[in-house]
C-alpha positions in Angstrom: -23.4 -1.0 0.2 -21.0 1.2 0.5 -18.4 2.7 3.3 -17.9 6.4 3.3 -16.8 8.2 6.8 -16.2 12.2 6.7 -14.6 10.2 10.3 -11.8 8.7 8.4 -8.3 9.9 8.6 -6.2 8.4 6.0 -2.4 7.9 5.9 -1.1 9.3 2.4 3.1 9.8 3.5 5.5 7.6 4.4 6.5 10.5 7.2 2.8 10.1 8.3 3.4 6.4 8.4 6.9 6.7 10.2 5.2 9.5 12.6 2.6 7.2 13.7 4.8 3.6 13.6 8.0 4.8 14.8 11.5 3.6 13.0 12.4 -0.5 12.1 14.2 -2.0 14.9 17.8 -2.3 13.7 17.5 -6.3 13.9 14.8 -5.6 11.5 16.5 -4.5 9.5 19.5 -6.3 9.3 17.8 -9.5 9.4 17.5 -8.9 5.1 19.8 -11.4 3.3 20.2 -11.8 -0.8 21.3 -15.5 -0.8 19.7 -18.7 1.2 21.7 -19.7 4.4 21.3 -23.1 5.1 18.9 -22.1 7.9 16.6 -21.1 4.9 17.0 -24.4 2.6 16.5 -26.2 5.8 13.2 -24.1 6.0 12.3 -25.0 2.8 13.0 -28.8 2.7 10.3 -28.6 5.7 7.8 -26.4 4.4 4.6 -27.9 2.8 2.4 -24.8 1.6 3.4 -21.0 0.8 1.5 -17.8 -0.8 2.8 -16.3 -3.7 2.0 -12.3 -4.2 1.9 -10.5 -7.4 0.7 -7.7 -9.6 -0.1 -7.1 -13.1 1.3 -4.5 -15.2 -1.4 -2.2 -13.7 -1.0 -2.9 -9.7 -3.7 -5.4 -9.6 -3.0 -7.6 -7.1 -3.4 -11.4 -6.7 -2.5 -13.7 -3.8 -2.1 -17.4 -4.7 -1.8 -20.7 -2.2 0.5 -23.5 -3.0 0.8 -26.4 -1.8 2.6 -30.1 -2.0 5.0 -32.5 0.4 7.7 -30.6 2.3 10.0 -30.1 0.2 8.2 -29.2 -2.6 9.9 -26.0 -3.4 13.0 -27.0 -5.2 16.2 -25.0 -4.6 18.9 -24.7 -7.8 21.4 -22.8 -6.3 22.0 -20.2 -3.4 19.8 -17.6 -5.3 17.2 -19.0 -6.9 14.4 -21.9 -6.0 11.6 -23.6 -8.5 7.8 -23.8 -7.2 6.4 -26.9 -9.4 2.8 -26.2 -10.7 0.3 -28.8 -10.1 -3.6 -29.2 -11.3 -6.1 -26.3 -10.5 -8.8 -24.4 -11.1 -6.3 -23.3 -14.5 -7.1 -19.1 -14.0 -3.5 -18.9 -14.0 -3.8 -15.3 -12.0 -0.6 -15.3 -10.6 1.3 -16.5 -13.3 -0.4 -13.8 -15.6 0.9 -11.1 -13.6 4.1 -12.4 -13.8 4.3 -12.2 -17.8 3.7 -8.6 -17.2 5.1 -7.5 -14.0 8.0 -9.9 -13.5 8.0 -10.1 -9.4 6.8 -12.2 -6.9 6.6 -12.4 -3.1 6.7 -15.6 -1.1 5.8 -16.6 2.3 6.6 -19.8 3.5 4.8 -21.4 6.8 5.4 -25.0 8.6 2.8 -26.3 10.2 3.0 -25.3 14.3 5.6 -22.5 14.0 4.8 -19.5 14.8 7.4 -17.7 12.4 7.8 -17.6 8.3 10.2 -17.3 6.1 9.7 -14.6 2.8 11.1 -14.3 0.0 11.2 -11.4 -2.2 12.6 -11.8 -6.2 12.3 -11.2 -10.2 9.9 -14.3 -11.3 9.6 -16.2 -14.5 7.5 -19.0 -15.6 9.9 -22.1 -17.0 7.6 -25.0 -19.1 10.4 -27.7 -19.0 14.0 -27.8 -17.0 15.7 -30.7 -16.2 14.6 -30.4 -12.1 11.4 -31.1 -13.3 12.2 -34.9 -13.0 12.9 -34.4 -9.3 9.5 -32.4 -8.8 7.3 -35.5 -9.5 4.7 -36.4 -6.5 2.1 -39.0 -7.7 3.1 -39.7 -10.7 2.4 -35.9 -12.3 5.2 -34.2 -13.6 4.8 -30.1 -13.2 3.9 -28.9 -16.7 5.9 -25.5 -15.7 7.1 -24.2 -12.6 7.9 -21.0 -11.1 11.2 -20.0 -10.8 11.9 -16.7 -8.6 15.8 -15.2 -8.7 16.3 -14.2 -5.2 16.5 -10.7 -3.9 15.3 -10.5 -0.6 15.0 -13.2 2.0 14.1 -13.1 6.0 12.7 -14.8 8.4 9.6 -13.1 10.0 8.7 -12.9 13.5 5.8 -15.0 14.8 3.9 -12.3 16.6 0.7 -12.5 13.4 0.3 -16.0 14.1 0.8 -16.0 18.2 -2.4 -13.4 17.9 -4.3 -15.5 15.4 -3.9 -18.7 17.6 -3.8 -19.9 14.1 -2.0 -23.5 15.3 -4.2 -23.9 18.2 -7.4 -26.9 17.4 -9.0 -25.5 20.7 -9.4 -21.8 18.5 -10.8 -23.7 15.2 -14.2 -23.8 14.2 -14.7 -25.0 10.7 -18.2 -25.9 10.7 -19.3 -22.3 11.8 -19.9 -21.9 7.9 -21.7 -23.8 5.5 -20.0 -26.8 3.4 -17.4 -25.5 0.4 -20.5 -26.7 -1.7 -23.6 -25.0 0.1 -20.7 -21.6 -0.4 -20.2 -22.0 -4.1 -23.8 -22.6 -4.5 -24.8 -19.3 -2.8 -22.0 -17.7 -4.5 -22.2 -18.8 -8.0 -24.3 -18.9 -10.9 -23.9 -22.9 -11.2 -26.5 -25.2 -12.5 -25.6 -28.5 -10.1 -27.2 -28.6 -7.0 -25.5 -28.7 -3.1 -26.2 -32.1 -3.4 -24.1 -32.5 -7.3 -21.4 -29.9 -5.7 -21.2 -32.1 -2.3 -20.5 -35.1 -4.4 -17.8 -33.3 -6.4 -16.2 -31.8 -3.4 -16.0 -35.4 -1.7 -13.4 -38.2 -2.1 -13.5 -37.7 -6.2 -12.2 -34.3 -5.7 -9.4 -35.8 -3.8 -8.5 -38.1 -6.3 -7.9 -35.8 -8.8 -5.5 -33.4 -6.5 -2.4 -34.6 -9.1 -4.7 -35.5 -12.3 -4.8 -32.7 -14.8 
């Protein structure tokens, strides 16, 4: 299926854009800041998960979730933090845009508020640094981690995740799909059945968050 409207009217200037938005509030735009504040490494000491944007050489776009204890992301000086790599599904999108398109954006979330904090910089993938020794959870060591020179850093307002009730239990329904498993099987060409795919995506699955 496709979606074609002779209905549509599509934006293609940013004076369209501006016409139909209106101009940044100033605080918007003076919120921008090149190095952390303290406010920001506090941020970060607290934070447990972020999504890391990127692009290939192309403009093909990737979003990637990370994860780990607060803290996780490692600061090295006022301009520049470390995100540790850990076990996954080893596609390695994200970090294959960044060999050819050197940039990455960040959002950072804590769980319960409302606002984020993002961070916009030149990326590059590091397989051994001395910080790795204080990136250990578990016992695993990062075998690389990302390291992203600062550019661009603000906090943003909490008005996406007021509307999405996103930290409200009374708003969440996760059993209104099917199981991880039953969605992989419907999904997938895969040979194991729900009932193989339940079992991995059980308590094994756990216990291999921080095995390779």
């Amino acid at each position: 299926m496709s979606y074609e409207s002779a209905e549509t009217t599509e934006i293609t200037s940013e004076a369209e854009l501006r016409e139909l938005l209106g101009a940044p509030m100033p605080r918007a735009l003076a919120k921008e800041r090149a190095r952390l504040h303290e406010r920001d490494r506090e941020w970060l000491s607290l934070s447990p998960f972020c999504l890391i944007a990127t692009s290939d050489a192309e403009g093909n776009c990737d979003a990637s979730p990370k994860g780990d204890p607060p803290g996780f992301t490692k600061v090295l000086d006022d301009t520049t933090i470390a995100v540790p790599e850990r076990p996954g599904n080893r596609r390695a999108d994200g970090y294959r845009n960044i060999l050819a398109n050197p940039r990455a954006g960040l959002i950072y979330l804590i769980p319960g508020r409302g606002e984020t904090l993002r961070i916009n910089g030149r990326a590059r993938l590091v397989r051994e640094a001395p910080f790795f020794d204080d990136m250990v959870v578990k016992g695993h060591r990062p075998i690389l981690a990302l390291v992203v020179e600062i550019e661009q850093i603000f906090f943003h307002c909490a008005k996406a995740l007021m509307r999405s009730s996103l930290w409200k239990p009374e708003t969440w329904e996760p059993d209104a799909l099917p199981s991880h498993a039953r969605l992989v099987k419907d999904t997938q060409k895969t040979e194991e059945s729900v009932e193989e795919l339940e079992r991995y995506y059980g308590e094994a699955y756990k216990e291999k968050l921080y095995k390779g």
